[in-house]
N, C-alpha and C positions, 0 to 999 in steps of 0.2 A: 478334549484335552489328552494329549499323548498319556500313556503307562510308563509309569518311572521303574527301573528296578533294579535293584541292589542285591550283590552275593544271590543273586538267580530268585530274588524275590520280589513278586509281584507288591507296590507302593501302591493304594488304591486312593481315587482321588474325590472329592466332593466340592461343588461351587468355587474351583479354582483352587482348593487346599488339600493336601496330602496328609495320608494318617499316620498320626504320629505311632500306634498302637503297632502298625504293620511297620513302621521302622524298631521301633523296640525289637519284634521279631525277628527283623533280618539282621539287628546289631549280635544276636544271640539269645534275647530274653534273656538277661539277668535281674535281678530282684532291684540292684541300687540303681539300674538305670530305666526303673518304670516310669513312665511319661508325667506319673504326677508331681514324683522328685524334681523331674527338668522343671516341670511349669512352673515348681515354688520358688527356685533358684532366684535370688534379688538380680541376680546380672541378666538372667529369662524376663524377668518381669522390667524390667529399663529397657531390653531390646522391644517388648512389647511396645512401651507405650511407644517408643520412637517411632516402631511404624507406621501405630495408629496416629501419629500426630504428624506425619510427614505430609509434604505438599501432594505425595500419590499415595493418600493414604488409603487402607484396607483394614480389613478385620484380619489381625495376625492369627486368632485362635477362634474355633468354634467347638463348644465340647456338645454332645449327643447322648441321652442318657437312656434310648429306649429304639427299638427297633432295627433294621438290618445296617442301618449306619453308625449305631452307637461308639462311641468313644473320641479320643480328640483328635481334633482336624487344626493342621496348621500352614501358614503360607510358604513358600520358598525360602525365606530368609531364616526364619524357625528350623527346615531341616538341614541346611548347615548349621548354624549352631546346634542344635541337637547333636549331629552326627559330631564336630569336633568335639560336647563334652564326651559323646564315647568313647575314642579313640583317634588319635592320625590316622589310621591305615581307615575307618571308618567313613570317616573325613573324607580322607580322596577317593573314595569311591561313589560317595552322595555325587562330588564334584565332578566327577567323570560319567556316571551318572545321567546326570543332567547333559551335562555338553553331548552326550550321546543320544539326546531324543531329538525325534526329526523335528522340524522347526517348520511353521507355514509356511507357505511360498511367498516369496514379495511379488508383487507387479507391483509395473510402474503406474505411475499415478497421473492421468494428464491432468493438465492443469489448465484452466483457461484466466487471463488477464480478467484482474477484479474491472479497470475501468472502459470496458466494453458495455458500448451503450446499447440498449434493447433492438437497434435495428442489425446492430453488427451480431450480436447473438441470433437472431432468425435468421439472416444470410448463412451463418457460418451451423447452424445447426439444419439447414435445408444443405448445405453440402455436404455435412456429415450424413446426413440418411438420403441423400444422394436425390431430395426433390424438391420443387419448387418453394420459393419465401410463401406464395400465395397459402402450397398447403401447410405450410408452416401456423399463418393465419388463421384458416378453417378448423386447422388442430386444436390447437390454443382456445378458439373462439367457442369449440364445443366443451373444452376442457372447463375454460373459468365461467361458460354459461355465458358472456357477453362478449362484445368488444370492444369494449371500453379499457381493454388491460392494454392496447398497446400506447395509446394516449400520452404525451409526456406532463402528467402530473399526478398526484392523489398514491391512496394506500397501492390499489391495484397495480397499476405501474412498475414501483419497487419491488411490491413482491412477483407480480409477472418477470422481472428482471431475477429476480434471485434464483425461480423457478425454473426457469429458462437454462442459467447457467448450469445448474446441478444439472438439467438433463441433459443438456451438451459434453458437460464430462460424462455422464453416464453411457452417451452412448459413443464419447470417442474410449472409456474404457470397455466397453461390448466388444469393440474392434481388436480389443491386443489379442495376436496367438493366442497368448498361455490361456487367457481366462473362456479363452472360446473349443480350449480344451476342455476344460476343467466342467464346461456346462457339458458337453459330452458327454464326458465321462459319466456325472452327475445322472444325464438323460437317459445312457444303456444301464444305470442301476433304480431306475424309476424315480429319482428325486430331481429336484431343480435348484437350483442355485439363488439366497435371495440376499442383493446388494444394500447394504446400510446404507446406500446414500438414495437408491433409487426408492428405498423406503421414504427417509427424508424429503425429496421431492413432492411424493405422495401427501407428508405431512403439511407440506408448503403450498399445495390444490386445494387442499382440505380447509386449510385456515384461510384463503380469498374465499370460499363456498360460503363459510361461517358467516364472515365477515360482510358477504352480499345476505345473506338471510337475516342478520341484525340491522343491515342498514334497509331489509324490505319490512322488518317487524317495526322500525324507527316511522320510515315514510306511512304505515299504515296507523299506526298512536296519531303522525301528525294528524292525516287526512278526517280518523275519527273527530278528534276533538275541532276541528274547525265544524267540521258536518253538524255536532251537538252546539257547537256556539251557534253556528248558524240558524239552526232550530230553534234555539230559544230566542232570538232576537225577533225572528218570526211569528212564537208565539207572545 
């Protein structure tokens, strides 16, 4: 999370909130405008709940009673208000502020057509990495352990289709410039770059896995108990 800073003072930040303690400071520290005053304020405490109770809601306040974090931590919306009960000129500089920290980069997002069927995704994800549908198949078949995923029916299937597509955005966004920058860069400071959605994918291999290991723990209960009925009719 970027550093916020006000009148040349560093705003330090915890789990997405900003300390209200270290704006006190940069307001001037005065005594009436110590951070527990603002928090009692009844128009503090309505702005509260609204947050918390808004359709993107968050924790507006966190307070800290012990250790190198102590004191309160509050969201974005909090140090505006904060900053206007201290003053205008105060005010516009949270606001300026803020508009002044760098902001992530967007890339673009590709997007593949939700009603592409399983066959048009392995064609078009063997062009995106530039080889054969076959190994497309071999890939896959090692991935979900069978090949029963490209079949058109059952759990397999859909999620082989859901799985597919994620990784076909993933790797037609591997291809944009910027982000094949950014893994560079990443790479000459020893770190690597890790995508929320190719995570997600992952999570989507992992649940067909499961999902064949319950249905091999299922066919093995059946196979038992027919084995023990069989036995006993025997003896």
């Amino acid at each position: 999370m970027p550093n916020l800073t006000i009148f040349s003072k560093d705003i330090r930040t915890l789990d997405n909130l900003y300390s209200l303690n270290d704006l006190h400071k940069a307001s001037g520290g005065h005594n009436r405008h110590r951070p527990s005053i603002f928090i009692k304020n009844q128009q503090t405490q309505e702005l509260v709940n609204e947050i918390e109770q808004s359709s993107n809601s968050c924790f507006a306040i966190n307070t800290k009673r012990d250790g190198s974090d102590a004191g309160t931590w509050v969201c974005k919306e909090l140090v505006y208000s904060y900053a206007m009960w201290i003053s205008p000129k105060f005010h516009l500089n949270a606001i300026r502020a803020f508009d002044s920290m760098p902001t992530a980069l967007a890339l673009p997002t590709p997007t593949v057509p939700q009603d592409l069927s399983l066959n048009d995704l392995i064609f078009e994800l063997a062009k995106a990495k530039n080889v054969t549908s076959q190994n497309v198949h071999v890939h896959y078949n090692a991935v979900f352990n069978t090949n029963t995923w490209s079949q058109e029916h059952g759990f397999e299937h859909a999620l082989a289709k859901r799985v597919l597509k994620q990784d076909l955005e993933n790797e037609l966004r591997s291809q944009i410039p910027e982000l094949q920058l950014l893994k560079q860069q990443a790479r000459e400071h020893g770190l690597a770059l890790v995508d929320e959605s190719e995570y997600q994918s992952f999570q989507g291999r992992m649940q067909m896995q499961q999902k064949q290991l319950e249905k091999l723990v299922d066919d093995v209960m059946a196979l038992s108990r027919n084995h023990n009925s069989l036995m006993n009719r025997v003896m």
